[in-house]
Phi, psi and omega in degrees: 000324202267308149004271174323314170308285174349277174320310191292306140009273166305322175295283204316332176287346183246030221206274181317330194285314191290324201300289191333278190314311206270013177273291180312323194240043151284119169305160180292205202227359195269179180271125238256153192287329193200168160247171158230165167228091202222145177250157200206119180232140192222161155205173212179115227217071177111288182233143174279154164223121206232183185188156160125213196234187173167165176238113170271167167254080150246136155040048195136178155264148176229101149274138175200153197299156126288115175212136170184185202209165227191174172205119185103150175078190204194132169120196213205140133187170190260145195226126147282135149189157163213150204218190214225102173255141179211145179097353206275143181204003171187158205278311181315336211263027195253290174354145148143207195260159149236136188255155156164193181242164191231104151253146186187150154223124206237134169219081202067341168212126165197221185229163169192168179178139200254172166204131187192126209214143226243157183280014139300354175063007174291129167244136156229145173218121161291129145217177184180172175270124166300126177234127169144207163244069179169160191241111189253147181193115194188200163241123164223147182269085151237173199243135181253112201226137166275000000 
């Protein structure tokens, strides 16, 4: 009996958690200052490691690395994704640490999708397609350099 409670418990609580995260990192609707493009491969036992490249579209094309660490999930996978930039008012101010939440489930293929914002007051919102094994929900850190 105290098994089941547990358990019921536990669903409902990570049922609420995913509704909560897809709430957040849906963009707004108004029109975004820039885009990205970025490929990505991470993995992750607890705590995360991500890693890769990507493109902005401000005034130009801009490429630049990926590198971050995480907290939540499990598994290995390769993430497409493309996005939304908001707050960009100058090329410099895209560089830095990003902070945000995360969701994802990848079971050979799947979906994700991010919100994750720079002490530059730069928001992005992700989303993308998944390659690999593993499931993510979590707080990550990452740093974006041209």
């Amino acid at each position: 009996m105290k098994t089941n409670f547990i358990n019921s418990s536990f669903t409902g609580i990570t049922f609420l958690l995913i509704i909560g995260c897809a709430s957040m990192t849906q963009a707004p609707s108004t029109p975004p200052s820039a885009t990205v493009s970025i490929r990505e491969w991470s993995a992750a036992y607890y705590g995360s490691a991500a890693a890769g490249k990507g493109t902005l579209y401000y005034q130009g094309r801009h490429h630049f690395t990926i590198s971050g660490v995480g907290v939540g999930g499990a598994g290995g996978q390769k993430i497409s994704a493309i996005g939304k930039v908001y707050n960009l008012n100058r090329l410099s101010d895209f560089s830095g640490t990003y902070h945000g939440i995360s969701r994802g489930l990848t079971l050979i293929e799947g979906k994700m999708h991010a919100k994750l914002t720079n002490g530059n007051g730069v928001v992005m919102y992700l989303a993308g397609q998944t390659e690999g094994l593993a499931s993510s929900m979590g707080v990550h850190q990452e740093q974006q350099t041209r």
